[in-house]
C-alpha positions in Angstrom: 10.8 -10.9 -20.8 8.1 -8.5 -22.4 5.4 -10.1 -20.5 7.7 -8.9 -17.0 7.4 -5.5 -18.7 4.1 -5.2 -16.7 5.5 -4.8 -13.4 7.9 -2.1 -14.3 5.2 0.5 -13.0 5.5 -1.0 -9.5 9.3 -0.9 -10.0 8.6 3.0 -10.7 6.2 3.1 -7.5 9.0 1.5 -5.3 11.9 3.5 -7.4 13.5 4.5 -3.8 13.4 1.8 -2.3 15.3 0.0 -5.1 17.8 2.7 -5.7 18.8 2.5 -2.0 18.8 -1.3 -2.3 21.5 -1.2 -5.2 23.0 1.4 -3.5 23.2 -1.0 -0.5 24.3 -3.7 -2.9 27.2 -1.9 -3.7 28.8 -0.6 -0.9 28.3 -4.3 0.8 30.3 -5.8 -2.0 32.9 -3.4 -1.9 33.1 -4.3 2.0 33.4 -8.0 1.4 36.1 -7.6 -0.9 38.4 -6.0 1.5 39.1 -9.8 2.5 40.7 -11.2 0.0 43.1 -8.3 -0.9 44.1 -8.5 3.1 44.7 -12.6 2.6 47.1 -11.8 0.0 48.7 -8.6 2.3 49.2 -11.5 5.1 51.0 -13.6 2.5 53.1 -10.7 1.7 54.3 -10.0 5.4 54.4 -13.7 6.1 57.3 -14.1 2.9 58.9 -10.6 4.0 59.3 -11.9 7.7 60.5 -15.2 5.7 62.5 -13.6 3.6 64.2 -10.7 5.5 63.6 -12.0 8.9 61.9 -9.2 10.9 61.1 -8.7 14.3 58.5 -11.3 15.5 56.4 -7.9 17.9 56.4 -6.5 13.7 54.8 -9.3 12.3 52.2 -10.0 15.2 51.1 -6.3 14.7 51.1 -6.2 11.0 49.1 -9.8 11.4 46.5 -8.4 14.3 45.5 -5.2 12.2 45.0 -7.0 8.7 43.0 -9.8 10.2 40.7 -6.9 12.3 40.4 -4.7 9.0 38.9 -9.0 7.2 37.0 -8.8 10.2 35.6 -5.2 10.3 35.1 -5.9 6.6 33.2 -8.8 7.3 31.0 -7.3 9.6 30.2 -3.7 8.0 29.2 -6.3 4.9 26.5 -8.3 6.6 25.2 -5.8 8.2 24.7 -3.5 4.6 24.0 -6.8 3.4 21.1 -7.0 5.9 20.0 -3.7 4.8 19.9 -4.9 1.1 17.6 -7.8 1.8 15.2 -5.3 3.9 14.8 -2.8 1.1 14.5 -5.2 -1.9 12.5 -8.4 -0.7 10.2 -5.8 0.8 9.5 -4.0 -2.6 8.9 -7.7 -3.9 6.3 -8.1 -1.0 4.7 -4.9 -1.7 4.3 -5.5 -5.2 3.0 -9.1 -4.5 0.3 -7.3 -2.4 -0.5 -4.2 -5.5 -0.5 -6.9 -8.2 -3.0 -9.4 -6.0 -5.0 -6.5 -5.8 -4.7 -5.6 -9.4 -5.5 -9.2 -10.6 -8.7 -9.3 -7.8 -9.8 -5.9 -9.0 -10.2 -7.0 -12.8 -11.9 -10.3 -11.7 -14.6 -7.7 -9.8 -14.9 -6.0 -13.2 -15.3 -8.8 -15.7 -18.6 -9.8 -16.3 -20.6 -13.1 -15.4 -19.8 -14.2 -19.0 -16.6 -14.7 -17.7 -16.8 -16.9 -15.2 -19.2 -19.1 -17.0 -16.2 -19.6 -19.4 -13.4 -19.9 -16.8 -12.7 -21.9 -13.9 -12.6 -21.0 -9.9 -9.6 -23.2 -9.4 -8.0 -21.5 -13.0 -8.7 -18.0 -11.4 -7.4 -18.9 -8.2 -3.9 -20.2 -9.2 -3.7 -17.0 -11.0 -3.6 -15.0 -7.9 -1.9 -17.6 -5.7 0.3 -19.3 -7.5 1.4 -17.6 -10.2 1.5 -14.4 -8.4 4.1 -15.4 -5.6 6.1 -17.3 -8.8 6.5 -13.5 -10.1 7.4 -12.0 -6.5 9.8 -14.3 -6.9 11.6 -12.4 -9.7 10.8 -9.0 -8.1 12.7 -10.3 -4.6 14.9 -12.8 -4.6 16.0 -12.6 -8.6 16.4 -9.3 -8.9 18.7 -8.6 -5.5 20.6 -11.7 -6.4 20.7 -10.0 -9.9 22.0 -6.7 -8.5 24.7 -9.0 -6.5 25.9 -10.9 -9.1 26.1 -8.0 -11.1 28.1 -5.9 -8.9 30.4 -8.1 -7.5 31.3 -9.7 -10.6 31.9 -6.5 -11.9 34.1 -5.5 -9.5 36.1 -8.7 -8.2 37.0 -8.9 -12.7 38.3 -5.0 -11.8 40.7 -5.9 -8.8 41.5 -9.2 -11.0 42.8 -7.8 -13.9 44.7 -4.9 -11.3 46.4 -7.8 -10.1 47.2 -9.9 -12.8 45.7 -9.6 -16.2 46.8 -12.9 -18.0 45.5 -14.5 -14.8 42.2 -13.4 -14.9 41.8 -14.1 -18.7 42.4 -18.1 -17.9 39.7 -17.7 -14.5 37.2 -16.6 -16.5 37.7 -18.8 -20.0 34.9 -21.2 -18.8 31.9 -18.2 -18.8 31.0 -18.3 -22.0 30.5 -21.9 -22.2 28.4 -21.0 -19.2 26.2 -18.1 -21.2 25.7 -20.6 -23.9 24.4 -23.3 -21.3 22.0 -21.0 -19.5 20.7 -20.0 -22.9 19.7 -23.0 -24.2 18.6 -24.6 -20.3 16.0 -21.0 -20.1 14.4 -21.8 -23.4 13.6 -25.5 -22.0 12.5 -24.0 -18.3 10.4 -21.4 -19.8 8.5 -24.2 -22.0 8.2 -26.7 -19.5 7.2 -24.0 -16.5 4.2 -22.9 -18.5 3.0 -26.4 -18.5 3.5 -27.0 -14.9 1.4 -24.2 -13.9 -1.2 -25.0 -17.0 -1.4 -28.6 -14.6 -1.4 -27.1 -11.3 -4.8 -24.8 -12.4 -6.4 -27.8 -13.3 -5.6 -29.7 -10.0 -6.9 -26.2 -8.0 -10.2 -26.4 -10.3 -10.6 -30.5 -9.5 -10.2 -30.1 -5.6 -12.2 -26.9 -5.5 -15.1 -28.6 -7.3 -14.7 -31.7 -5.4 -14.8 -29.8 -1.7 -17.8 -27.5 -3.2 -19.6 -31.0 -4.3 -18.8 -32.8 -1.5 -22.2 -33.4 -0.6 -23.7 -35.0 -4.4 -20.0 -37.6 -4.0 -21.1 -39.0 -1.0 -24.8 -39.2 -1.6 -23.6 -41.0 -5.2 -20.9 -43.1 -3.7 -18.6 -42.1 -6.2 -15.8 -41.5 -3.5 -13.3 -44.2 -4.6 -14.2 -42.8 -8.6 -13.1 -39.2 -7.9 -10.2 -40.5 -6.1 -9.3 -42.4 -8.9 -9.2 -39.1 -11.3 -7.7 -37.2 -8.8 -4.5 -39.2 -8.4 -4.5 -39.5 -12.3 -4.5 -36.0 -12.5 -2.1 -35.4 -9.4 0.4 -37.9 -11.2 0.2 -36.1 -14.6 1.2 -32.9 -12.4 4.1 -34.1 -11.0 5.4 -36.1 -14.1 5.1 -32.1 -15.2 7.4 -30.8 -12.3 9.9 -33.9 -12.3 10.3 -32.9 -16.0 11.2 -29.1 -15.0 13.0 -30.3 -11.8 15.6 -32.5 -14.4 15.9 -29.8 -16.8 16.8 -27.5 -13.7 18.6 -29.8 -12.2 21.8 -29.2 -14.6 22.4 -25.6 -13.2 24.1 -26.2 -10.0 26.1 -29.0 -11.0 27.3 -27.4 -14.0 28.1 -24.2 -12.1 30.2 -26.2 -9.6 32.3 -28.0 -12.5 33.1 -24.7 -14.1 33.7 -23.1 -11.3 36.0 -25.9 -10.1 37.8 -25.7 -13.4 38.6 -21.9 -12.7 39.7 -22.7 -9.5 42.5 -25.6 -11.1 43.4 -23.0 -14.0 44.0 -20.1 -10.9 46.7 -22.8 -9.6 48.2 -24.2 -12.4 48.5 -20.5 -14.0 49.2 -19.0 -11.2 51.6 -21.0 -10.1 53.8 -21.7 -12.8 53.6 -17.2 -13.0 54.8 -17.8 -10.0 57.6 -19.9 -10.6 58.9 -17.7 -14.1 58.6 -14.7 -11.6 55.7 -13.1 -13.5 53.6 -12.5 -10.1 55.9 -11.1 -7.5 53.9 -12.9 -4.0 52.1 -16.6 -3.9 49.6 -14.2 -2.2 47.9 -13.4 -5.7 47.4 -17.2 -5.8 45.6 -17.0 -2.8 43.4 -13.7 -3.5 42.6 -15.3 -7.1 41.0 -18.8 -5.2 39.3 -16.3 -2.9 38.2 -14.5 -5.7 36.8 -16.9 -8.0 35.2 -18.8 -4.9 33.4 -15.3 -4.1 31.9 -15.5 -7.5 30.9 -19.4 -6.7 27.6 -18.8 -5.8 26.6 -15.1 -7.5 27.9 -17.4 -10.5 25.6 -20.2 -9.7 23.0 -18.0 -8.7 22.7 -17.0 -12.4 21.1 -20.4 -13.6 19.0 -20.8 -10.5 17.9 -16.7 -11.2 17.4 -17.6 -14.8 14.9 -20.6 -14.0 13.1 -18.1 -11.6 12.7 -14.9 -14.4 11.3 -17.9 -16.4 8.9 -19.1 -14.6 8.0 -15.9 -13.2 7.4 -15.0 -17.5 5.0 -18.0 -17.9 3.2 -16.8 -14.7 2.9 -13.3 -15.6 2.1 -14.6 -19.1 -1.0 -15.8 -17.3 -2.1 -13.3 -15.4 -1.7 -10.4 -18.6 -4.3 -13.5 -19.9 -6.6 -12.2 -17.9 -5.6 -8.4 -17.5 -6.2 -7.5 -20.9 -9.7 -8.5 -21.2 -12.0 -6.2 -21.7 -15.1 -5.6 -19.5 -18.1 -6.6 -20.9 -20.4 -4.3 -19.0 -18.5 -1.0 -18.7 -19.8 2.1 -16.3 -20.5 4.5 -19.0 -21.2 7.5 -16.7 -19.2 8.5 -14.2 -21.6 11.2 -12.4 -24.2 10.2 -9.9 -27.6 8.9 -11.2 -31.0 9.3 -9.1 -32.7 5.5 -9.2 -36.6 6.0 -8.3 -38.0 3.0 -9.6 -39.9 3.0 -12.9 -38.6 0.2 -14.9 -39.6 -0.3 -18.9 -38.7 -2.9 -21.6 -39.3 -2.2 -24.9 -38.9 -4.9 -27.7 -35.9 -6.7 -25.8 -34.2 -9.4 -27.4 -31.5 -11.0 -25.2 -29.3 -14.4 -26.1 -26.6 -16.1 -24.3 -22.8 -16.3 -25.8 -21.9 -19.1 -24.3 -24.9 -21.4 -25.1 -25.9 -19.3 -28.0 -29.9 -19.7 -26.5 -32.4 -16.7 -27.0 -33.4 -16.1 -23.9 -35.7 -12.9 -24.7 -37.3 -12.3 -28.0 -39.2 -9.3 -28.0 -40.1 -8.7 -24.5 -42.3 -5.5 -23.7 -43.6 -4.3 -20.4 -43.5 -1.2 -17.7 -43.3 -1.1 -14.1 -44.3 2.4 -12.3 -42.4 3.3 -9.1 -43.9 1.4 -5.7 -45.7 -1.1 -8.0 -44.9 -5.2 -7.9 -44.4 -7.1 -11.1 -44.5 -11.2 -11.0 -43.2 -13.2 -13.7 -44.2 -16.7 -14.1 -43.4 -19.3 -16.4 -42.0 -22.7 -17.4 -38.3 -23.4 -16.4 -36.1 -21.9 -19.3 -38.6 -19.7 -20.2 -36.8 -16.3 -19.6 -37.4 -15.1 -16.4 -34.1 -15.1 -14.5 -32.8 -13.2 -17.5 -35.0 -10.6 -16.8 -33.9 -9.9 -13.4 -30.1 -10.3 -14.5 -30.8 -7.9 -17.4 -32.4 -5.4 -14.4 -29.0 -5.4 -12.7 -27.2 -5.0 -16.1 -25.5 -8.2 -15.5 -25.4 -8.4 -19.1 -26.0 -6.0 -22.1 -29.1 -6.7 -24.4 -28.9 -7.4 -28.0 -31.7 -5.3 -29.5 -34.4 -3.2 -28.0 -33.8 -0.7 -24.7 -34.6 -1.2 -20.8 -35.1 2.7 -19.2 -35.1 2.7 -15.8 -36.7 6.5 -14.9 -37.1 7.0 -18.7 -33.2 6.6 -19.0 -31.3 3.9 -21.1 -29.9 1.1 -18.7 -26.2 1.8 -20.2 -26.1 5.0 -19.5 -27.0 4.8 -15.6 -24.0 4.8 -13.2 -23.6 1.5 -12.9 -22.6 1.7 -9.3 -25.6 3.7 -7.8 -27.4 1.3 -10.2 -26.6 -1.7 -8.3 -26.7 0.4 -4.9 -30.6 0.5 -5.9 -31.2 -3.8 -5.9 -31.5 -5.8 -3.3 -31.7 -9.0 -5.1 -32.6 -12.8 -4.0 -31.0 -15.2 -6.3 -32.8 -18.4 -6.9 -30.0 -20.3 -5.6 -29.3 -18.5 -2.2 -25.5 -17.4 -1.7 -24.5 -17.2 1.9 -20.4 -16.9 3.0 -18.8 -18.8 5.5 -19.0 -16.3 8.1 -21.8 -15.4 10.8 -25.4 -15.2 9.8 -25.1 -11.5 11.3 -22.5 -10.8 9.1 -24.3 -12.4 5.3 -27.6 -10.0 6.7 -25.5 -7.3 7.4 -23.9 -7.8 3.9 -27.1 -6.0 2.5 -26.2 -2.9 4.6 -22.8 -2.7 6.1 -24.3 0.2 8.9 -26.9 -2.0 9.7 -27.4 -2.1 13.4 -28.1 -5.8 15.7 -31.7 -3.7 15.6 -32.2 -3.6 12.0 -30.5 -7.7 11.2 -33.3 -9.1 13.7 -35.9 -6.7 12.4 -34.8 -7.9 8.5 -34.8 -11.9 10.1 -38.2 -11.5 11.0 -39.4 -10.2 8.0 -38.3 -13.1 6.2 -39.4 -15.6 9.1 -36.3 -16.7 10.0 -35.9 -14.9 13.4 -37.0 -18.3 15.2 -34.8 -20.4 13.7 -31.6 -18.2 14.3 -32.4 -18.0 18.1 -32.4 -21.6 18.3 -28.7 -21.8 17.2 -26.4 -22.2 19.8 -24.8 -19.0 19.0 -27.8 -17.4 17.5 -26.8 -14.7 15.2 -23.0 -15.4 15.6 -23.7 -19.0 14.4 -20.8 -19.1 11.9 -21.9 -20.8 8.4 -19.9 -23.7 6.5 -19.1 -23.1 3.4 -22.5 -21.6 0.7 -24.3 -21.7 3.5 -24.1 -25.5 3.9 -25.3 -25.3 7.8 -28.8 -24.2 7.2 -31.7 -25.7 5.3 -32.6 -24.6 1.8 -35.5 -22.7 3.2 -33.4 -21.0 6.1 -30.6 -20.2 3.5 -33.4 -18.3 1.0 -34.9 -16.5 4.2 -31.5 -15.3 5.2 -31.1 -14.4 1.8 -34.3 -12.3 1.6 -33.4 -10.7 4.8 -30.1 -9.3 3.6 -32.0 -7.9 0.6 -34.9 -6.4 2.8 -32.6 -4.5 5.5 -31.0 -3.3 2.2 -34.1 -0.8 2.4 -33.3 -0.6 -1.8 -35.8 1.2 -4.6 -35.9 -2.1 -6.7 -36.4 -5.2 -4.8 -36.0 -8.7 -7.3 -36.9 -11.9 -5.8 -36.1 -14.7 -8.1 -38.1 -17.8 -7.1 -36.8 -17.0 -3.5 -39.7 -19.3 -1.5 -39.2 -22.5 -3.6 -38.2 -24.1 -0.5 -40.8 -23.0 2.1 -43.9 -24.5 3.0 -46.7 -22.6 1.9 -47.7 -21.5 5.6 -44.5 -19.6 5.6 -44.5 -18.2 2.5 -47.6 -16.4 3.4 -46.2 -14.5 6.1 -43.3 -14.0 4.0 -45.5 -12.6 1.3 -47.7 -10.6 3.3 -44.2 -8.8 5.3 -42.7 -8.3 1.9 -46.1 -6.4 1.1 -45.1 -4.2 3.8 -41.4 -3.3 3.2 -42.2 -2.9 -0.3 -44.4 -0.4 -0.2 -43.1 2.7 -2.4 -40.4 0.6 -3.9 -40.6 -1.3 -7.1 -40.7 -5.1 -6.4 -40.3 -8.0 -9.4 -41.4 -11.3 -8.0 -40.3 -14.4 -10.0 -41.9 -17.8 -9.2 -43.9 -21.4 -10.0 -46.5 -20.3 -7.4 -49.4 -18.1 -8.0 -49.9 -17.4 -4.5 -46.3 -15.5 -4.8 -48.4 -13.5 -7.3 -51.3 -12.9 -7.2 -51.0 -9.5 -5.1 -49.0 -7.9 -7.6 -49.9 -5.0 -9.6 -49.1 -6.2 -12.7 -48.8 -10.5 -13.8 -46.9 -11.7 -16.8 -46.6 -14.8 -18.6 -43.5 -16.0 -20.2 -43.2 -18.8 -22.3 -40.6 -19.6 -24.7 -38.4 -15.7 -24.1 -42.3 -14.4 -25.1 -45.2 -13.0 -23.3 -48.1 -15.0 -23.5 -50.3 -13.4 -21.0 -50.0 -9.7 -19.0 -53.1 -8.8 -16.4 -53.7 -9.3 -12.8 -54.7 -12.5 -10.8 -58.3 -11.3 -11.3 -58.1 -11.2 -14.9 -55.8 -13.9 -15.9 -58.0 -16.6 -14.0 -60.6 -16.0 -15.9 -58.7 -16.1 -19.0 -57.9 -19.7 -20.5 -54.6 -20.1 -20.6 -51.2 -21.2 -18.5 -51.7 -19.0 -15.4 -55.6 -20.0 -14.9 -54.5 -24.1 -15.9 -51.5 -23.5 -13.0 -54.2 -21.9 -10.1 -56.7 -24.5 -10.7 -54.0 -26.9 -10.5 -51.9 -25.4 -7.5 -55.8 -24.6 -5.7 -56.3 -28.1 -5.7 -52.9 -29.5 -4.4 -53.7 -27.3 -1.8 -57.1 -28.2 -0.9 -55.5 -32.2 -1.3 -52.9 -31.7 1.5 -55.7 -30.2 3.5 -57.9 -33.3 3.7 -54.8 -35.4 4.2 
């Protein structure tokens, strides 16, 4: 259980509530056993009135106050036992909630790397499935635990006060039990960490499959992915049919043994009885009663045992994660002043998990206000630049200073506070369009969202909506066009009011009309903040201060528009190119 050892700090957090819980525990059990030492007190006036012939008023009254005290018992028990379930299955549902936050808060941390090398459905069982497996063990295994625990321990006390020889034969079969749950956990154990292994991979299948619904149908591959999905589904439960048949021996072998104590308790008992060696054929009866109170805390333990298993291979799992290390760390924890002057120097970047240099030897400076655009062929490095910006990922060699200071030792939070970014590939949640704008500034009032959507031309379109801005998005967005979803995009940058402004290829999917009035807005907003404008156009640069040519992770050519067209090379062979598709659509 070492890999349980990692929720013992919620079990310190919650340290009251479980004390109280076994505390409740206890005193319940001790309740509940008030029965069977009354069953035997009713045999025992029953055999004296038998045997002595009493008065028939005696025996009513004895009768009436033993059955109320098994009745008072009774009661006073469920109700602490009521109690017992409210203090300990809570503390499981609290820590459910502290480690789901736990595990959520070190997926925010780890860097994109990450996720390029992991799954969403993988990540997702973590914190789903294998999470409740291990509440599991914090609720239901441990109270059952506790009760096991104490009421075995103290029904084997009253047993052996009763009759010593007695209780040696009830409990003979127990150790054949301990050697059966032994070998039984090892089996679970293997065979749960599989299971969940197989359920990860059916999450990451039918998460992939919704999120690509759209390229399934267009390729008609619908009856194909059904095909490996039921492969897959069928490996999955062949998995759990194997666990259920291994588990599947507990109960039954709990009832046999238990039903073996319960034919030694007669046949013991009752020739004790016969040789005189018990003085009542109540004992009889309070050693059935007895070993049938122990029936299901008894058979609990296999059932308890699968559960601590599982809950192991679960936690196993999520400690997987846990332990890593962030990649990009905050390496100062006071407040850092972002105004906007950006510098590489000699920066050489390349990617772990394709092993591609992306940047090899890049140079350049941006003062504060000014507007940089990067253009290039696809692959040539210029994402990475913006990523590196936002300290997405560390460099290899060189240094990026943003106001003269080394990237890494910025806080990393006020650092990000400073972006408004526009990915190439626009991100929207499925919730309002109101709410992804507002995502950009939280304070943000109606005001400010329209203001941002008309900046980024989009104001029009939302209006149309049945719903306007309360128009609530599928899922990435899927409700909107490629050229609404990059103009929503820009808008939650732009009412972001940031010092650094990155635009990654953001008008790819509007017309050129439109990006105009895009362009000519963003001219506005950006004025006194530094701007970095990636793109295939050189209309989307050739306002900016500053124009840079990437080819190959390398700067081939650094000017403005008015120098670079009259320079031979890519940017002049892409404007005479672009000047006359344009003129071309014109006359058509």
């Amino acid at each position: 259980m070492k890999e349980l050892q990692h929720l013992n700090k919620y079990f310190f957090k919650y340290k009251t509530h479980l004390v109280l819980g076994v505390i409740i525990t206890i005193v319940a059990r001790i309740f509940l056993l008030f029965t069977p030492r009354y069953v035997k007190k009713i045999f025992i006036i029953i055999e004296n009135y038998i045997k002595d012939g009493g008065a028939e008023t005696t025996i009513k009254s004895e009768l009436t106050v033993a059955i109320l005290y098994i009745i008072g018992a009774a009661i006073i028990g469920g109700i602490l036992t009521f109690f017992m379930r409210q203090t300990i299955i809570n503390v499981s549902r609290y820590i459910e909630y502290d480690l789901k936050n736990e595990v959520y808060g070190q997926y925010q941390k780890l860097s994109l790397n990450f996720y390029k090398k992991n799954r969403t459905g993988d990540l997702m069982n973590r914190i789903t499935e294998d999470v409740s497996r291990v509440r599991m063990y914090v609720g239901p295994a441990i109270m059952y635990s506790i009760n096991t625990f104490t009421l075995f321990v103290i029904v084997i006390i009253y047993m052996l006060n009763a009759s010593p020889k007695l209780t040696l034969f009830t409990v003979l079969p127990l150790p054949i039990l301990s050697v059966i749950i032994y070998k039984l956990s090892k089996e679970i154990h293997k065979r749960s960490t599989i299971v969940q292994e197989y359920l990860s991979k059916l999450s990451t299948f039918t998460q992939e499959s919704f999120s690509g619904i759209s390229v399934i149908k267009a390729y008609g591959i619908e009856p194909q992915t059904s095909v490996n999905f039921k492969a897959l589904a069928l490996e999955s439960k062949e998995k759990q049919i194997d666990l259920t048949k291994v588990q599947a021996w507990f109960f039954p072998m709990m009832i046999l043994l238990i039903g073996a104590s319960n034919l030694l308790v007669i046949y013991i008992g009752g020739m004790q009885y016969i040789n005189g060696e018990i003085e009542s054929i109540g004992t009889i009866a309070e050693f059935i009663i007895y070993v049938n109170m122990l029936t299901w805390p008894v058979a609990t333990v296999g059932w308890v045992t699968s559960i601590v298993q599982q809950a192991e291979a679960s936690q196993k799992r999520i400690n997987e994660f846990l332990k890593i290390e962030p990649e990009i760390k905050n390496n100062c924890e006071t407040h850092s002043e972002i105004i906007g002057n950006i510098a590489f120097k000699e920066v050489y970047f390349t990617y772990d998990d394709t092993n591609i240099q992306a940047l090899k030897g890049i140079s350049f400076d941006i003062k504060e206000g000014e507007t940089l655009a990067i253009l290039g062929k696809t692959g040539s490095g210029k994402s990475t630049i913006l990523d590196l910006i936002g300290r997405l990922y560390d460099i290899d060699k060189g240094s990026i200073l943003i106001n003269g200071i080394e990237i890494s030792q910025l806080n990393l939070t006020d650092l990000r506070n400073s972006i408004g970014y526009v990915p190439q590939d626009a991100f929207l949640f499925s919730d309002s369009i109101k709410t992804n704008i507002k995502f950009g500034n939280q304070n943000a009032t109606d005001e400010d969202v329209i203001e941002a959507a008309k900046h980024a031309q989009v104001h029009k379109n939302i209006i149309k909506f049945s719903k306007g801005y309360n128009t609530i998005l599928g899922e990435r967005g899927i409700t909107l066009s490629g050229g609404q979803k990059q103009r929503v995009s820009i808008a939650r940058a732009i009412i972001k009011k940031p010092k650094i402004l990155l635009f990654d290829d953001c008008l790819s999917a509007v017309d050129t009309e439109t990006e105009e009035k895009i362009l000519k807005n963003l001219n506005k907003v950006s004025k006194g903040r530094t701007a970095i404008i990636v793109s295939h156009r050189v209309s989307s640069a050739k306002n900016a201060n500053k124009i840079i040519v990437l080819d190959d992770g390398k700067i081939v050519q650094e000017g403005n528009h008015d120098t670079l067209v009259n320079i031979e090379g890519y940017y002049k062979h892409l404007y005479e190119k672009q000047l006359s598709e344009t003129a071309s659509n014109t006359e058509q």
